[in-house]
C-alpha positions in Angstrom: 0.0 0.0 0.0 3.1 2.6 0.9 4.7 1.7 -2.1 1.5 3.6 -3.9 1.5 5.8 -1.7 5.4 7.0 -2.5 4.6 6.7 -6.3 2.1 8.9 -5.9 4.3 11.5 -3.8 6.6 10.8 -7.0 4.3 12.3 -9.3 3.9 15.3 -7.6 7.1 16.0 -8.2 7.5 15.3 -11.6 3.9 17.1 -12.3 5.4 20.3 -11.1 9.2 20.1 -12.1 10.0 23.7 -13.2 7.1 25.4 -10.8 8.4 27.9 -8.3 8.7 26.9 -5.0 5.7 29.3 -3.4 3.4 27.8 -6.1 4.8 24.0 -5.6 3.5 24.4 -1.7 0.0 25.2 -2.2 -2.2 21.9 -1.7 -5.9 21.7 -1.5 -7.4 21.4 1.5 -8.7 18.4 1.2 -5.7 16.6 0.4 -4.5 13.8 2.9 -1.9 14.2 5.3 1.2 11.6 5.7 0.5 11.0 9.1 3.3 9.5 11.7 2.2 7.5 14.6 4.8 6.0 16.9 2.1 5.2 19.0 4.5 5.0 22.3 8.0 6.2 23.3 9.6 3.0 23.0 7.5 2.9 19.4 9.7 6.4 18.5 12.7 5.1 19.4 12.0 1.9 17.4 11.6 4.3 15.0 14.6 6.1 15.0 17.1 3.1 15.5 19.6 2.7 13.2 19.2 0.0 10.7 20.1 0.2 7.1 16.7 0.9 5.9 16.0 4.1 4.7 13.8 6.3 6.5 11.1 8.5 4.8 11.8 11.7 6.7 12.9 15.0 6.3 12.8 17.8 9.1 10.5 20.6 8.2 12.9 23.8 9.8 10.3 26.3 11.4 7.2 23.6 9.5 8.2 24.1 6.1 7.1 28.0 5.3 6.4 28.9 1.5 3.9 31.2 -0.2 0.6 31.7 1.8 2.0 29.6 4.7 3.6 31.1 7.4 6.7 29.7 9.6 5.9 27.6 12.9 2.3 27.6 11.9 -0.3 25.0 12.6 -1.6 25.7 8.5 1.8 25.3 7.3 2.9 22.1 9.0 -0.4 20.6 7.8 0.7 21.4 4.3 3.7 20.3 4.7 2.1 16.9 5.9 0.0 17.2 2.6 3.1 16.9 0.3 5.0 14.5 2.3 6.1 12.2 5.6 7.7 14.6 8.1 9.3 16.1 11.3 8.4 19.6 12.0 11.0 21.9 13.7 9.4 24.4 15.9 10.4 27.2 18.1 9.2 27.5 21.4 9.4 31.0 22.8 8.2 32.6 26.3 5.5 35.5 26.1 5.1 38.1 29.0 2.5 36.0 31.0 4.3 33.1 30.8 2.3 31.8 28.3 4.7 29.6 25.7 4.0 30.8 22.1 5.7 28.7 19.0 7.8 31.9 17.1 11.0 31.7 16.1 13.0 35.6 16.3 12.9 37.7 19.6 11.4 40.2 17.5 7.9 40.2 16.0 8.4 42.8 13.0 9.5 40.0 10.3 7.1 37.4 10.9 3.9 38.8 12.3 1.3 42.0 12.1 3.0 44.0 15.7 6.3 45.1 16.1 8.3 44.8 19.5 10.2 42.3 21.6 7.5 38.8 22.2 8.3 38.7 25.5 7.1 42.0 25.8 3.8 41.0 25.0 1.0 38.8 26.8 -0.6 36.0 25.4 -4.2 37.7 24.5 -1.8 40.7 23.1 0.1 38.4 20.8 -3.2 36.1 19.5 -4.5 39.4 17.8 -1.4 39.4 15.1 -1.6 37.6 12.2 1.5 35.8 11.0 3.0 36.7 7.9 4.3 34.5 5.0 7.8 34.1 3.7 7.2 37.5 1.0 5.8 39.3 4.2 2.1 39.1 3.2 -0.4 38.9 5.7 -2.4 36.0 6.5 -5.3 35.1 8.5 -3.5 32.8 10.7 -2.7 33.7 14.7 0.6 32.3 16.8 0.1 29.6 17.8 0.8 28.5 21.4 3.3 25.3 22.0 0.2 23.5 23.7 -2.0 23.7 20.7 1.0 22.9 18.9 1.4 19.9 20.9 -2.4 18.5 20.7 -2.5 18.9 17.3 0.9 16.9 16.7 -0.9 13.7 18.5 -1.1 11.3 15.7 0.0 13.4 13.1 3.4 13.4 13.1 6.4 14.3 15.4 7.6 17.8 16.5 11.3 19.1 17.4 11.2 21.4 19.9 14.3 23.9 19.7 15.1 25.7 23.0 14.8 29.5 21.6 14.6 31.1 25.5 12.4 28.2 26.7 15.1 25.4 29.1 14.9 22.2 28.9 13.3 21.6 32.1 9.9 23.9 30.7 10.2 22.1 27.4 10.2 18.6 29.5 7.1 19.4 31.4 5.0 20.3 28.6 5.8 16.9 27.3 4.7 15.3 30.1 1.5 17.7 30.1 0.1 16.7 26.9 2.0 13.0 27.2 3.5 13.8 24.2 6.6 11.9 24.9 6.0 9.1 22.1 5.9 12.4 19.3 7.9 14.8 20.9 11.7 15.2 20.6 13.7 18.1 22.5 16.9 19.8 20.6 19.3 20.2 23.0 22.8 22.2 22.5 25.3 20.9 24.8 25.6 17.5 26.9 25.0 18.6 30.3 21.1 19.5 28.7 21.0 16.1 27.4 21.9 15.4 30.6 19.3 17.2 32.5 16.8 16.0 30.1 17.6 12.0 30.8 17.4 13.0 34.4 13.9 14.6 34.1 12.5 12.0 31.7 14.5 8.9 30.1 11.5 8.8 28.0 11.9 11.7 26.3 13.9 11.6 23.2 16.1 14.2 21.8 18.3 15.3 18.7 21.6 16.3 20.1 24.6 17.5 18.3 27.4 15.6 17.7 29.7 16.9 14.8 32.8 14.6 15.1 33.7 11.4 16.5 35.7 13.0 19.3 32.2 14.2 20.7 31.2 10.5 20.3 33.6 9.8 22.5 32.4 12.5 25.0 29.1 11.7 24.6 29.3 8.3 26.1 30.6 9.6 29.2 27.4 11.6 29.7 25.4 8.4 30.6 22.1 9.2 28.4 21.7 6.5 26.0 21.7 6.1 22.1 18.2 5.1 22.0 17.6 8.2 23.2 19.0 10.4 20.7 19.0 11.6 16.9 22.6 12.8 16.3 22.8 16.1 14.5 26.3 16.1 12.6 25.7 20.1 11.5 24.5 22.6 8.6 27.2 22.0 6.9 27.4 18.3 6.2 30.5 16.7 7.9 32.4 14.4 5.1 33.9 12.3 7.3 32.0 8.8 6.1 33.7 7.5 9.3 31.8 9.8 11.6 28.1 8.3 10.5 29.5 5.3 10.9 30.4 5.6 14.3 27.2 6.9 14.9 25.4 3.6 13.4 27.3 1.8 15.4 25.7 3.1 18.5 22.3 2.3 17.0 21.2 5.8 16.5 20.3 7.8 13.6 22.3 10.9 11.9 20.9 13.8 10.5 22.2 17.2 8.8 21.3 20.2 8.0 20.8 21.4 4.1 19.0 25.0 5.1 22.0 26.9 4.9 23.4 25.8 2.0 21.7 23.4 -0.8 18.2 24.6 -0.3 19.5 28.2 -1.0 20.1 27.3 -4.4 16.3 26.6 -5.3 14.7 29.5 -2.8 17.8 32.1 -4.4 16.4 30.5 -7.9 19.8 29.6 -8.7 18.6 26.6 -9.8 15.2 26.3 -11.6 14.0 22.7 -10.0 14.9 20.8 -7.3 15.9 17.6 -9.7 18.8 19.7 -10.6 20.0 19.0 -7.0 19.2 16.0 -6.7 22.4 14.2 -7.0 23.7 16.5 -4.1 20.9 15.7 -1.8 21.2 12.2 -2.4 25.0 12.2 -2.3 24.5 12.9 1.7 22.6 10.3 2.2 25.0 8.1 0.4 27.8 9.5 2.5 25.9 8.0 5.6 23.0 10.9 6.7 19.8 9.2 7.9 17.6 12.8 7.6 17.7 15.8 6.3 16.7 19.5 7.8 15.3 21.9 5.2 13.7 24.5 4.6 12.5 22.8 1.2 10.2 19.7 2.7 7.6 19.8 0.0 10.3 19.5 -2.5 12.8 17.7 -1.1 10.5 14.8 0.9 9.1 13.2 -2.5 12.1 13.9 -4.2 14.2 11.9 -2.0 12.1 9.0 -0.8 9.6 8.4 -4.0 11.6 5.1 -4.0 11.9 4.0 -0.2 8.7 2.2 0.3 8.3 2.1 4.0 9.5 -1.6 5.1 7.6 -3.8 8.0 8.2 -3.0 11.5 7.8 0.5 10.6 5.4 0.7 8.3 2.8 0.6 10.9 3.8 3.9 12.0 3.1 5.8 8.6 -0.1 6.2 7.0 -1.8 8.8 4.4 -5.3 9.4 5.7 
C-alpha cells in the first residue's frame, strides 16, 4: 500500500518540475496528510534506530514555510504533511504572561502584524497578530501556542522542539503535560542538557549535536543513551563517512542540516527545479545521513524518498489518511 503511496508523492514532483517553489506548496485542503504515529515512546525510538533501511523523513525547519504559509504555523505544517512524511521543527518562545507561544525571532516585526520584543507582549496581546508569510504578506493565521501545537501533533506526526529562551526543564514538562513523549523530541545544544533532560524523563527523546567522532567519544561519558538520541552532525554536512559510521554503530540515527546551504540554491532561484540538486541531496545520504533538515520539505521529501517504500516494522507507524 506505501509503495503507492510514494509513487504517488513521485508524481507530484515530476507534475510540477519547473514550478516555483511558493506555487509548488499550495495543496488543497482536502488533500490527505502523511500521518506518523509512533504510538508510544519506546514505538519512536523503534523508529529512530539505526538500521540500514531508509527512512522516509525530512525535518521541516520552522514547519516548512512557502507562499501563503507562514513559519511555525499549525496551517503550514499541515501542508507540509500534505506533500510529504515529516518532522516539524518548531520554536518555542516565552511570552510576558508566561504563556509559551511557537515563534522563532525575539522580534515580532519579520514574521507577524505588531512590532516589539514577544516577550514583551502577553498572550491575549500576541493572538491578535496575524502571521505573515515568507514574502511578508499577511495571512489570516494567529501564533500559535506550543500547547496547541502539541495536541494537534498527537497522531500526526512528530515535532522538534528547539530551545529558543524556553530550558529544557519547561520544554520537559510540557511533554509530560500533553503526554507527548512518544511524538515529541527536545533539541538540546550541549551534553549537560542532554543530561538534564535523561534526568527529568528517560522517556523523552532528543536530537543532540554531535559533529565529530571526538564528541562520540564525550558523549558516552554523559550516561544518556543512544536510543535516546538523533545525532545532528551540523548545517554543513560533515564528510567524514567514518563519523556516520560511528554513529550507526551506536544504533542511532544521523541527521544534517541542508537549510543553509543546498536549499538556498532553489529558494535564491539559482537553480530552476529541485531535480537539478538531486544528485547533491542524495549524495549525503549516500555518505551515511539518515535525515535531512530543510527549509524545502515539499520539495525535497518526495524527491528523495519516492523510492523508499516504508519496510515492515515501521510501516505501521506511517499512513496517508
Amino acid at each position: 500500500m506505501l509503495i503507492r503511496f510514494f509513487a504517488l508523492a513521485a508524481l507530484l514532483v515530476t507534475a510540477a518540475s519547473g514550478i516555483a517553489q511558493e506555487n509548488l506548496a499550495t495543496a488543497a485542503p482536502s488533500s490527505p496528510l502523511h500521518r506518523i504515529d509512533a504510538h508510544s515512546p519506546q514505538g519512536l525510538e523503534n523508529l529512530f534506530k539505526y538500521t540500514r533501511e531508509p527512512l522516509p523523513l525530512v525535518s521541516a525547519h520552522r514547519g516548512g514555510p512557502a507562499q501563503g504559509f507562514p513559519e511555525n504555523c499549525i496551517a503550514t505544517f499541515e501542508n507540509t504533511l500534505q506533500h510529504t512524511f515529516a518532522m516539524l521543527e518548531i520554536d518555542p518562545r516565552y511570552a510576558k504572561d508566561g504563556a509559551i507561544v511557537v515563534h522563532h525571532d525575539a522580534d515580532l516585526q519579520r514574521t507577524t502584524t505588531g512590532k516589539g520584543r514577544v516577550a514583551d507582549f502577553t498572550l491575549p496581546e500576541l493572538k491578535q497578530l496575524r502571521l505573515k508569510d515568507p514574502a511578508g504578506t499577511v495571512t489570516e493565521y494567529p501564533i500559535p501556542t506550543l500547547d496547541e501545537v502539541l495536541e494537534w501533533a498527537r497522531g500526526e506526526t512528530i515535532l522538534l522542539l528547539d530551545q529558543k529562551d524556553v530550558p529544557v526543564a519547561a520544554r520537559v514538562k510540557k511533554i509530560e503535560e500533553h503526554k507527548a513523549e512518544s511524538y515529541a523530541l527536545l533539541i538540546v545544544y550541549s551534553f549537560k542538557d542532554a543530561k538534564e533532560c535523561f534526568a527529568l524523563n528517560p522517556h523523552i527523546m532528543m536530537e543532540v549535536m554531535v559533529p565529530s567522532r571526538e564528541k562520540i567519544a564525550e558523549f558516552d561519558q554523559t550516561g544518556v543513551p543512544w536510543p535516546n538520541v538523533v545525532a545532528f552532525v551540523g548545517h554543513a554536512p560533515p564528510e567524514d563517512a567514518a563519523l556516520y559510521e560511528a554513529i550507526h554503530a551506536k544504533g542511532a540515527r544521523s541527521i544534517v542540516g541542508t537549510s543553509r546551504n543546498l536549499d538556498r540554491q532553489l529558494t535564491s532561484r539559482q537553480v530552476p527545479q529541485i531535480s537539478r540538486l538531486e544528485p547533491e541531496y542524495r549524495a549525503l545520504l549516500t555518505r551515511g545521513a539518515d535525515l535531512i533538515e530543510t527549509d524545502i520539505p515539499v520539495e525535497l521529501g518526495p524527491l528523495l524518498y519516492k523510492s523508499s517504500p516504508v519496510r515492515p516494522p515501521l510501516d505501521d507507524y506511517f499512513r496517508i489518511k
